[in-house]
C-alpha positions in Angstrom: 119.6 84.9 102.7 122.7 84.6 101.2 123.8 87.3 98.2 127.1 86.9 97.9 130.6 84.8 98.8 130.7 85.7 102.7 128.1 88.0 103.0 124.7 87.7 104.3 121.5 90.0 103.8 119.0 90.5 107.0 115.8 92.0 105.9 112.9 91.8 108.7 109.9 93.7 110.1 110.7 95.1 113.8 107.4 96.9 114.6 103.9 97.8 112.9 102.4 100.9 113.8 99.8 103.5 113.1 97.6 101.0 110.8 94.9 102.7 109.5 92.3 102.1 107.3 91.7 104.7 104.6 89.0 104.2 102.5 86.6 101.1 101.8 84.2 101.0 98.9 82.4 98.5 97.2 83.4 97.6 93.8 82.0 95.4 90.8 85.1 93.1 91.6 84.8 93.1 95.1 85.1 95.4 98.3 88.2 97.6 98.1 90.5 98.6 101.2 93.2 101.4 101.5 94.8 100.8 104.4 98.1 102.9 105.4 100.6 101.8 108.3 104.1 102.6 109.7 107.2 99.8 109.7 110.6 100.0 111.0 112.4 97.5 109.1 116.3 96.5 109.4 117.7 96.1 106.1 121.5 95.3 106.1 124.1 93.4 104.5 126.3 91.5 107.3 130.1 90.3 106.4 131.4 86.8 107.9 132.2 88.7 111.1 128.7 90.2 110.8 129.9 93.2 110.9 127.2 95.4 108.9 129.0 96.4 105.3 125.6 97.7 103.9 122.0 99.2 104.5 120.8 101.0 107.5 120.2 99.1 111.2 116.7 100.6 111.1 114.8 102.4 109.0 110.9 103.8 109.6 108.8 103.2 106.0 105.3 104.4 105.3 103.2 101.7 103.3 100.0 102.8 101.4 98.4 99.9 100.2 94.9 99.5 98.2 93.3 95.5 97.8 90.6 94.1 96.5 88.7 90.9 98.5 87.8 88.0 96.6 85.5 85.4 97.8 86.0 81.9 95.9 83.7 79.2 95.4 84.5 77.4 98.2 83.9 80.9 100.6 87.5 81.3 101.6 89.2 85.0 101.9 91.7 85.5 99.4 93.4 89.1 99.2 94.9 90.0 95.9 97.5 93.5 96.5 96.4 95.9 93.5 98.8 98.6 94.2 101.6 99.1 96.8 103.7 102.2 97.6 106.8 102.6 99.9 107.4 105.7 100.9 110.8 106.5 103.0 110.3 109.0 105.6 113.2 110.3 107.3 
């Protein structure tokens, strides 16, 4: 993605780990999952050069996140994210 004149921003998911699932309960709406899970992300701003001028190579984040499962009509899965949280652990 491009955010400036020369300058390029690299945003991507290295490695999912330690995905857990929380809590499940059933709701009026639907069934209800908290699932947790570990990312390592690399989140930088490159120059022309692409030499990094921003951000950190890699970073480790902690995601909590709690969704509802709706069934349509037709019987496909849809999931509809309720609530996330990002959490930085260093």
């Amino acid at each position: 993605m491009q955010c400036c004149v020369g300058r390029v921003v690299d945003c991507r998911v290295v490695i999912v780990n330690d995905v857990q699932l929380l809590a499940g309960k059933m709701m009026e709406q639907g069934p209800v999952l908290v699932i947790s899970f570990t990312a390592q992300e690399i989140n930088v701003i490159h120059d022309v050069t692409g030499r990094v001028v921003d951000g950190d190579p890699v970073c480790s984040f902690t995601y909590l996140i709690s969704s509802v499962l709706i069934i349509s009509a037709a019987y496909l899965l849809h999931v509809s994210v309720s609530l996330s949280v990002c959490l930085l652990i260093v």
